[in-house]
Wavefront OBJ file of the C-alpha trace (Angstrom):
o trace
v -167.486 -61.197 -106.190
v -168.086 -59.020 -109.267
v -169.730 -60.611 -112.684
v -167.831 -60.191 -115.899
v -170.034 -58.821 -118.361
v -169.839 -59.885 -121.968
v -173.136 -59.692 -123.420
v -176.721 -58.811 -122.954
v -178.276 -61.970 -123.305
v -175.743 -63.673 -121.351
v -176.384 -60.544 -118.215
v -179.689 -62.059 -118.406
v -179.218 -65.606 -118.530
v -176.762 -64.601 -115.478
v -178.871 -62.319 -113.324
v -182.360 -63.529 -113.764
v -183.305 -60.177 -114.873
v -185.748 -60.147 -118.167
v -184.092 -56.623 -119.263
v -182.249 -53.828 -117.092
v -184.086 -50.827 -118.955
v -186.280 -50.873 -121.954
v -187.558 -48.077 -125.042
v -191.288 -46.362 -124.503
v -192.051 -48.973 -121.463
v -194.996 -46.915 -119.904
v -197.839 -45.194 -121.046
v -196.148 -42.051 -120.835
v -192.867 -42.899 -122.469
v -194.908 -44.301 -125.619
v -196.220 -40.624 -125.954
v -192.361 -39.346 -126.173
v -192.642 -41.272 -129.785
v -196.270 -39.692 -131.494
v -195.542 -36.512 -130.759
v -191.845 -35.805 -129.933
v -190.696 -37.848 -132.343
v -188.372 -40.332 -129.833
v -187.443 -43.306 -128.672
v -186.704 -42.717 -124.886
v -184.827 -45.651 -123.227
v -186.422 -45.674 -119.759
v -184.635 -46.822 -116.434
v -186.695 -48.173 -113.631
v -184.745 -49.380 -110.356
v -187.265 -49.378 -106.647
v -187.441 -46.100 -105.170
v -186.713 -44.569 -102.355
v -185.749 -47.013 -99.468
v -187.969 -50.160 -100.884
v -185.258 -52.389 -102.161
v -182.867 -51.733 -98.898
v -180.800 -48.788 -100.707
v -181.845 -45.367 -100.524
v -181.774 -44.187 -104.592
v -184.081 -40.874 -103.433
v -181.764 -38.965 -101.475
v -184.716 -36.006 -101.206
v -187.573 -37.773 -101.104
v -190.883 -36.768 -98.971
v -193.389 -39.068 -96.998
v -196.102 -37.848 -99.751
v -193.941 -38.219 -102.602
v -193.429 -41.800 -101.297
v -196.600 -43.010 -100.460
v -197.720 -41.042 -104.069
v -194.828 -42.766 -106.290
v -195.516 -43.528 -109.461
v -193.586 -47.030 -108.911
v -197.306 -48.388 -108.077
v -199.252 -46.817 -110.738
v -199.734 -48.128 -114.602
v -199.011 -51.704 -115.257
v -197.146 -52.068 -111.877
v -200.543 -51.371 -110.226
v -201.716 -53.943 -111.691
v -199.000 -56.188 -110.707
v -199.773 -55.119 -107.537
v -203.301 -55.711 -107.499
v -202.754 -59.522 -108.727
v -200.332 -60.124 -105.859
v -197.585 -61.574 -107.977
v -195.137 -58.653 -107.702
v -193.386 -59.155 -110.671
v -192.444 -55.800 -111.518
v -191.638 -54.658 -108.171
v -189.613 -57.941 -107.043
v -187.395 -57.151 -110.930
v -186.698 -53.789 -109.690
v -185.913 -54.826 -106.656
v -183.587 -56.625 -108.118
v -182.174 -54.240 -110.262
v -181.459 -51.598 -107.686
v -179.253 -54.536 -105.607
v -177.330 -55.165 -108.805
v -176.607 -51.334 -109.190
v -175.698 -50.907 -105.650
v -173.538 -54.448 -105.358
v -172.139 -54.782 -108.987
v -172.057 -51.542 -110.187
v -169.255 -52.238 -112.471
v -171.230 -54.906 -114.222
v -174.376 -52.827 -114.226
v -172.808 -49.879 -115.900
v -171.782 -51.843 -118.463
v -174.639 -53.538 -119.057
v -176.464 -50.267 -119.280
v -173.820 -49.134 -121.467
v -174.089 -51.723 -123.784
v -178.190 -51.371 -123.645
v -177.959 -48.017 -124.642
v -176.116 -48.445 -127.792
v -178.163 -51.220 -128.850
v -181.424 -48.983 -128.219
v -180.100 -45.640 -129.918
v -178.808 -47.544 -132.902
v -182.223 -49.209 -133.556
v -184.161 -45.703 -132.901
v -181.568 -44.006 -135.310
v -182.382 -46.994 -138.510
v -186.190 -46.496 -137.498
v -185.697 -42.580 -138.013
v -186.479 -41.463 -134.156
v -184.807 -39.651 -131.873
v -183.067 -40.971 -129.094
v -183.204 -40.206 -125.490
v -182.641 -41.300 -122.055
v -184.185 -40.784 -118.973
v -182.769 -42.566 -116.145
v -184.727 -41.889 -113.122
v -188.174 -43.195 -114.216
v -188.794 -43.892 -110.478
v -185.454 -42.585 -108.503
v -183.457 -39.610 -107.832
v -179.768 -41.105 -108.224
v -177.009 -38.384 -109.273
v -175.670 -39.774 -112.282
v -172.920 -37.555 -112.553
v -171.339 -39.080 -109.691
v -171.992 -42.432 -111.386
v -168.448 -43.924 -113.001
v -167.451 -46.308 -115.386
v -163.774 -46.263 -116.530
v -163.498 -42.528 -115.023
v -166.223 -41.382 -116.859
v -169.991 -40.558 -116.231
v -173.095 -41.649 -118.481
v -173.106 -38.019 -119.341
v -169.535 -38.305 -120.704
v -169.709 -41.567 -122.356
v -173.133 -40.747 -124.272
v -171.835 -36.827 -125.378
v -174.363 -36.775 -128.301
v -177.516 -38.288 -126.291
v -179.786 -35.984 -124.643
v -180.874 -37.000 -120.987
v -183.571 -35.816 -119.017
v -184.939 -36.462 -115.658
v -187.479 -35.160 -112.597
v -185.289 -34.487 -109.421
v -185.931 -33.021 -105.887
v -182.350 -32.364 -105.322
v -181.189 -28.629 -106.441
v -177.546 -30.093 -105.548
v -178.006 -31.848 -109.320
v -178.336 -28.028 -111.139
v -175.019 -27.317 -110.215
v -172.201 -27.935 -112.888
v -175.656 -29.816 -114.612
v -174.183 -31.407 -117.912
v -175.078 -29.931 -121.080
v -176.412 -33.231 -122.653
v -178.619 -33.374 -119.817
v -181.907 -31.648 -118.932
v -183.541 -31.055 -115.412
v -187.476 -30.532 -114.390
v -187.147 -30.141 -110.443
v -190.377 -31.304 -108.455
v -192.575 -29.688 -106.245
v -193.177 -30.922 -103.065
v -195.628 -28.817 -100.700
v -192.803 -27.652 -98.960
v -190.261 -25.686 -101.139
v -191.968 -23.297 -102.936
v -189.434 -20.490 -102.001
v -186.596 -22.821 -103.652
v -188.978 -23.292 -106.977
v -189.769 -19.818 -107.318
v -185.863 -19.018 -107.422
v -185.281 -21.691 -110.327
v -188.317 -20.837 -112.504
v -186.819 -16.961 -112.031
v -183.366 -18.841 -113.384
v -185.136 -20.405 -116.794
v -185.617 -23.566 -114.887
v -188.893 -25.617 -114.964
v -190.979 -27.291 -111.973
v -193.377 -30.018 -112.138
v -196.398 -29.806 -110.241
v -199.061 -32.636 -109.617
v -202.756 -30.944 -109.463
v -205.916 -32.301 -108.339
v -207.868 -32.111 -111.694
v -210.215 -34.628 -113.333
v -208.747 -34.146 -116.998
v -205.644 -32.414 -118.142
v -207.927 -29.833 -119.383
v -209.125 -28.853 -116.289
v -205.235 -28.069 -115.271
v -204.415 -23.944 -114.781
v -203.188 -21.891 -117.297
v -201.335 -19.891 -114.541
v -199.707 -21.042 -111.221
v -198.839 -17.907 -108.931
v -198.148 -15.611 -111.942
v -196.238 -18.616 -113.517
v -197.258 -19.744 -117.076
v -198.577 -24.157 -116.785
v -198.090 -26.201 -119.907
v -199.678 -29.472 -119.722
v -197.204 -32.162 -118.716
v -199.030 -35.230 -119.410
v -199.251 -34.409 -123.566
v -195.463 -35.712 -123.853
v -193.061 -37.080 -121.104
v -190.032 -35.008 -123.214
v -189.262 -32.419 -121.193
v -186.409 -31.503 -123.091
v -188.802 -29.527 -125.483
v -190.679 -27.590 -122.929
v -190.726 -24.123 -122.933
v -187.848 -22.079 -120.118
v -189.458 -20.822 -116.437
v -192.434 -22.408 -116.768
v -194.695 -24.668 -114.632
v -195.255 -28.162 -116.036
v -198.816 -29.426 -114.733
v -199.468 -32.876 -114.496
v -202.815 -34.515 -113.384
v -202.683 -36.789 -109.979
v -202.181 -40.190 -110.868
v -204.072 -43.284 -109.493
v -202.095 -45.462 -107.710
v -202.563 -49.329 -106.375
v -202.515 -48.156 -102.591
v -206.418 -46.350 -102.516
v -205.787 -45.106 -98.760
v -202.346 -44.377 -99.644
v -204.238 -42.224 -102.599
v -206.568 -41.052 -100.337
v -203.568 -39.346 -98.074
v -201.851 -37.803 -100.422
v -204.211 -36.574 -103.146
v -205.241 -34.245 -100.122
v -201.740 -33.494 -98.682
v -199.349 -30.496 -99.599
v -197.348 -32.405 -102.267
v -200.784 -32.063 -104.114
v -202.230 -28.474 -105.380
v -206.171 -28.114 -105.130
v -208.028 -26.259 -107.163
v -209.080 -24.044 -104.271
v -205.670 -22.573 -103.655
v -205.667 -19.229 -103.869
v -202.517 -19.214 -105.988
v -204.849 -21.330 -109.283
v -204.474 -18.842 -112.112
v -202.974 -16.433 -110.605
v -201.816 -13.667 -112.524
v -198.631 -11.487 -111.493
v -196.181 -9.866 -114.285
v -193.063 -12.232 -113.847
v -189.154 -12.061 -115.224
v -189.031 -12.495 -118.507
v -187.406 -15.902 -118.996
v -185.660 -15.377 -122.829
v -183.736 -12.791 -120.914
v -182.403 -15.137 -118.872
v -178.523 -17.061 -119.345
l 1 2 3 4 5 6 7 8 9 10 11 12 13 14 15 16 17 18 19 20 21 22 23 24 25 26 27 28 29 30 31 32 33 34 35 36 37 38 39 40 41 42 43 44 45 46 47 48 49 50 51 52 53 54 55 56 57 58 59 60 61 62 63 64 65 66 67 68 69 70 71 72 73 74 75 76 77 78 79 80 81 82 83 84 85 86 87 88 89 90 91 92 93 94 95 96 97 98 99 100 101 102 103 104 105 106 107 108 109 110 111 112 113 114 115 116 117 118 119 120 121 122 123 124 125 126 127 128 129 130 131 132 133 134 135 136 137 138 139 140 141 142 143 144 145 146 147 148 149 150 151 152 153 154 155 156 157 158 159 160 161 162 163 164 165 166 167 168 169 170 171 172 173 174 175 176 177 178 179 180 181 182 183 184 185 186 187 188 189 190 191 192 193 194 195 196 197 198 199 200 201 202 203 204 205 206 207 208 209 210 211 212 213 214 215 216 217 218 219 220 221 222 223 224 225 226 227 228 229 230 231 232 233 234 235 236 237 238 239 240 241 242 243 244 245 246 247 248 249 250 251 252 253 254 255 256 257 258 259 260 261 262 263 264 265 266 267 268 269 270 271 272 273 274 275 276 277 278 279
């Protein structure tokens, strides 16, 4: 049977839940606000398969044993064996999956609250909803209308593997597509569209990262989660993260989903499309 939904603190007191999604709640997030100037209301829900629903449609065996879900203060959690971040999204991604309804307008409500407070503290405001899935949002309703449609004036931004999510993208909402080991040929056609693709390398420091990528231009991903400000057809590098899981780690710091500094494509310099031209 569906919850009614009347408040925040009372979705709470109701579900157990502490908070459904929450402003600059990792490392990376926090960045978004000294140096791009925003408050980014962050959405974490269990990825991939974890929580019994699948909310990564695209996802790879190295992008799953690599997720980011384990890394940060949920390593950590991890580590301790209580589980407490992992069992509340967990619990988050059941809600969204069995109450949507309720969910939606609890996340609805959330957002308001969050851009109001960033607009009276003089930020920014932006939402990224896939902190650690791959759900299409556009196909995500509420009253007949998506997120995209209810928030007109926010600007969204997420990482996806699915190219399905480029087509008919909302204009409110920005894309980086992922690199996987595997679909190179499908990257190479978006960055020759104006699109960007994130890339994990294996580098000590973020200064260590490429300047070039197979005649592609690298910026340096980890400076600012806010992709929304990134330059157009251009590689966005970002530096393999640790993760709780050390063999786990081991496997897929040297799998395909991660570029070495020995491949032969590492600043490598071709003359490429240039990307102003581009619609």
């Amino acid at each position: 049977m569906s919850m009614k939904f009347e408040t925040i603190g009372k979705a709470v007191k109701s579900t157990g839940l502490t908070y459904l999604g929450s402003v600059n709640s990792s490392s990376k997030l926090l960045k978004n606000g000294k140096l791009s100037k925003q408050h980014t209301y962050g959405l974490y829900l269990s990825p991939a398969s974890t929580s019994g629903y699948d909310v990564c449609s695209h996802s790879t065996p190295e992008c799953r044993m690599g997720c980011l879900a384990t890394s940060g203060h949920a390593a950590m959690d991890v580590i301790s064996g209580k589980f407490i971040i992992q069992n509340c999204r967990i619990n988050k991604t059941k809600l969204f999956h069995e109450d949507q309804e309720f969910f939606m307008q609890w996340l609805v409500s959330d957002i308001k609250a969050k851009k109001i407070l960033a607009e009276k503290q003089g930020f920014g405001f932006s939402v990224r909803l896939n902190c650690t899935s791959d759900i299409n949002w556009q196909n995500v309703r509420l009253n007949g209308l998506n997120i995209f449609e209810i928030f007109p004036d926010v600007q969204f931004y997420d990482y996806t593997k699915n190219p399905n999510k480029f087509m008919g993208k909302p204009e409110n909402y920005h894309l980086t597509f992922s690199y996987t080991g595997k679909n190179w040929s499908l990257c190479k056609n978006l960055l020759s569209r104006g699109f960007n693709i994130a890339m994990v390398f294996n580098v000590r420091k973020e200064t260590e990262l490429p300047t070039r990528f197979a005649g592609f231009e690298v910026v340096n991903g980890d400076l600012t989660d806010y992709r929304v400000a990134d330059s157009k057809g251009v590689i966005i590098g970002l530096k393999f993260k640790h993760i709780a899981d050390k063999q786990a780690e081991h496997e897929v710091i040297n799998s395909c989903f991660v570029v070495q500094s020995t491949d032969l494509r590492f600043n490598q310099i071709n003359v490429q499309t240039n990307v102003s031209e581009l619609v």
